[in-house]
C-alpha angles and dihedrals in degrees: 000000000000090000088071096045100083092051131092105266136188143167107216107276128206103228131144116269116244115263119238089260095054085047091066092058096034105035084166100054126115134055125326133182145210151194099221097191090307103326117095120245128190137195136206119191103171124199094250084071084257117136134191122201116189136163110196086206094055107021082173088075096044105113141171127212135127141290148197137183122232145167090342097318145097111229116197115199086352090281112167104195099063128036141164112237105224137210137163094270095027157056114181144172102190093188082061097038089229119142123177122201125176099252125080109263119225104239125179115291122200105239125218124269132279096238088175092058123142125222090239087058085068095055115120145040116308126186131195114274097156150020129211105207115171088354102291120098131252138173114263115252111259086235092061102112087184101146127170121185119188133189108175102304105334108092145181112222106203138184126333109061093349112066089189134335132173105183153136119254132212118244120204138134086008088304124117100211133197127186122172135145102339099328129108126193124187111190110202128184105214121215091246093062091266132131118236115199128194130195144181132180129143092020087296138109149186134170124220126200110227128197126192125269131241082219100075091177123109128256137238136205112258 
């Protein structure tokens, strides 16, 4: 996730729209919105030259602080090195490939499971393409080795929380299921063709989103 770090971030905030005469002397005020490499920012300027900057995904990296416009740029915290150039329809940073507009942007939504899936629909290699941390949806992180392979129910558990795994799952109610020594695995088929994968381990859990691989082949420990 360190790759979205270094962008603006926000969280839609509620916050009163500019009037006709603030506008006038902060034209770039309001709310204004981005797609940061798949997740959803946000950005709020009001008119008060207060900013919020919030990212649902990661809410550690949501902060506050001031703002001001010059010379053609947004400035945030009065920070010179990196601006945002501004126009009437766009804020952009284009080192970070970040462009705000001031209309929502569609970003991917999980979709719900395939309860009526059928053990032969699971059958080939996944890799990681997104994480749900705190619910929201990011873009998993290029260095996220996570792999599952499947052949009807035999299966090769790689990367990410595994390590390495060659097992047999349990197939019941459209779910391949895996539970050893503390470790738990729910494999989902998603209604938009998706994998979703569940784990727990250590009292804790998180879910990927897995899409098929162009490499079919199975994998081997190294």
């Amino acid at each position: 996730m360190k790759r979205y770090i270094v962008l603006l971030l926000a969280c839609a905030v509620m916050l009163a729209l500019p009037t006709s005469a603030e506008e006038a002397e902060n034209p770039a005020a309001g709310v204004w919105y981005a797609d940061a490499g798949g997740a959803a920012v946000t950005l709020t300027l009001s008119p008060d030259g207060t900013y919020t900057l919030d990212f649902p995904a990661l809410p550690e990296f949501c902060k506050a602080g001031t703002w001001e416009l010059r010379d053609g740029f947004v400035y945030l915290d009065g920070d010179e090195r990196t601006p945002l150039s501004f126009s009437d329809t766009a804020l952009t940073r284009t080192d970070a490939g970040l462009r705000f507009i001031r209309e929502p942007v569609e970003t991917y939504a999980a979709a719900d499971p395939l309860p009526e899936a059928t053990a032969d629909l699971f059958d080939g290699l996944w890799i990681s393409a997104y994480t749900l941390p705190n619910g929201f949806v990011l873009p998993s992180d290029p260095d996220d080795d996570t792999l599952v392979y499947i052949e009807k129910t035999k299966a090769i558990l790689k990367g990410g929380p595994f390590g390495y795994i060659l097992t047999d799952l349990a197939f019941e109610n459209g779910a391949m299921t895996y539970s050893a020594d503390g470790l738990s695995v729910r494999i989902e088929l998603q209604q938009d063709g998706l994998m979703r994968l569940t784990v727990q381990k250590d009292g804790l859990s998180e879910t990927r989103i897995l899409t098929r691989s162009a490499f079919d082949d199975p994998v081997t420990e190294d």
